[in-house]
N, C-alpha and C positions, 0 to 999 in steps of 0.2 A: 333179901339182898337184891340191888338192880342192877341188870345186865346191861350196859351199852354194850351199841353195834356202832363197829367204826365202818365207814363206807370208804373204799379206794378214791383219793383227790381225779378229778378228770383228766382223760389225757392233754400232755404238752405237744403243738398247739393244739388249738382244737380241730375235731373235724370242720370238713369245710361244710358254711351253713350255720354251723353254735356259734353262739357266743358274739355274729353281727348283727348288730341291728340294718336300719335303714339304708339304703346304699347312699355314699358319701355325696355332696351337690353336684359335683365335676362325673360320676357316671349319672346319673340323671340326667344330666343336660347334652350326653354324648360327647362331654371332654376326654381326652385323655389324664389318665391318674397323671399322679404330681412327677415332675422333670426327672430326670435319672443324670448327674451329672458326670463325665468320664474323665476318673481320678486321673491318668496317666497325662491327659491334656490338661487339666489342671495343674498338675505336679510343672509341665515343659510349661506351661503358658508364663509360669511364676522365677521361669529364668530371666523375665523381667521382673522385677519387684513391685506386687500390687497387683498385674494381669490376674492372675491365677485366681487372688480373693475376688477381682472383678469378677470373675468366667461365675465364682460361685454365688455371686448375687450379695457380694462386702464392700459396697464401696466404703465406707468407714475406716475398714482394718486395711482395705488396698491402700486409701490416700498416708496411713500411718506406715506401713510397710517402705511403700516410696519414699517418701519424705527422711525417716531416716535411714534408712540403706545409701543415698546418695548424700545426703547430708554426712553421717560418718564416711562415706568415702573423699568428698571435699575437703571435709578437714584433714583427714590422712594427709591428702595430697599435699595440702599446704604447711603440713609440719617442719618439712624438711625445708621450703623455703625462709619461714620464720626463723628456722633457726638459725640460719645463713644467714640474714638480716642482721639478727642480736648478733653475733658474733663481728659483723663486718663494723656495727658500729661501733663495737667495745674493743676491738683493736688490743686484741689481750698482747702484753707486753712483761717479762720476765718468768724466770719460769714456776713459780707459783702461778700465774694468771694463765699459763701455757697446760699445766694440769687443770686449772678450773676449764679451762674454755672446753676439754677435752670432756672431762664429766659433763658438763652441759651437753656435748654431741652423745654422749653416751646417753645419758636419758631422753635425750631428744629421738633416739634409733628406739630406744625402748618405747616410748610413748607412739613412736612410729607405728610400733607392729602390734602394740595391743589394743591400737584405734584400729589397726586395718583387718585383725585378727576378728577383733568386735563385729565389724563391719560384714567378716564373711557367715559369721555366724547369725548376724539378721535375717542377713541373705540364706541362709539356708533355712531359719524357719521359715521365711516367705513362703518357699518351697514345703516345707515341712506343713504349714499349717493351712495351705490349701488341697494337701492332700488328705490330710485327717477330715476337712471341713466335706470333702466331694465325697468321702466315704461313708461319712453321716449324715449324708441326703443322699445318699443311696439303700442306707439303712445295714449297711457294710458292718458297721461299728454305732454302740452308744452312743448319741451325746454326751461328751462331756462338760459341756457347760464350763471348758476352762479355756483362757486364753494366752498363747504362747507361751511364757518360758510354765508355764503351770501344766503342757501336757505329761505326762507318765512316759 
């Protein structure tokens, strides 16, 4: 009969010294290791929308970020004037037309609040996702290789 011998897997990490090779080009050259970014200015810089992904080296996701955060808020804004418009020119007249024009305001309030609603919720992953991003170049957290509404 054959005995195997299981051997204990090596400690997690390892000591220091196993397990590195070469030292990386940036200590060789007497650079400093890679950037440390600081979540907390990240998180406050992204109370504009796009800073935050800027501070973290995205201009891609900042210029997206921006764009629509102010974009859905533009439109918000000009909901309520449109529909003041439609109404002024339709000159609703008896009162069937006096219920319809009312429904019309009525989804017009709703449409209000669920662009503006929307709106805040960009805005807060702006926030949101420049702090996950400065914590995974910090090494805080895994990458996750997802982006916005795909984080956990």
């Amino acid at each position: 009969m054959v005995e195997l011998q299981l051997t204990p897997p090596p400690p997690y990490p390892p000591p220091e010294g196993e397990g590195k090779s070469a030292p990386a080009s940036s200590e060789k050259e007497g650079k400093s290791p890679a950037r440390r970014a600081s979540v907390r200015l990240a998180t406050w810089l992204s109370a504009i929308p796009g800073l935050g992904q800027l501070y973290n080296r995205q201009p891609g996701k900042a210029a997206v970020f921006l764009l629509g955060v102010v974009s859905l808020f533009v439109i918000t804004l000009n909901i309520p004037g449109a529909t003041g418009e439609l109404l002024a020119l339709w000159r609703p007249r008896g009162s069937a037309m006096v219920v319809l024009s009312l429904f019309v305001q009525i989804l017009s309030l709703l449409l209000f609040m669920a662009t503006f609603f929307l709106a805040l919720t960009a805005w807060y992953d702006a926030m949101h996702d420049a702090r996950r991003t400065a914590q995974e170049i910090n090494g805080e957290r895994p990458s996750g290789g997802r982006w916005w509404l795909f984080h956990r």
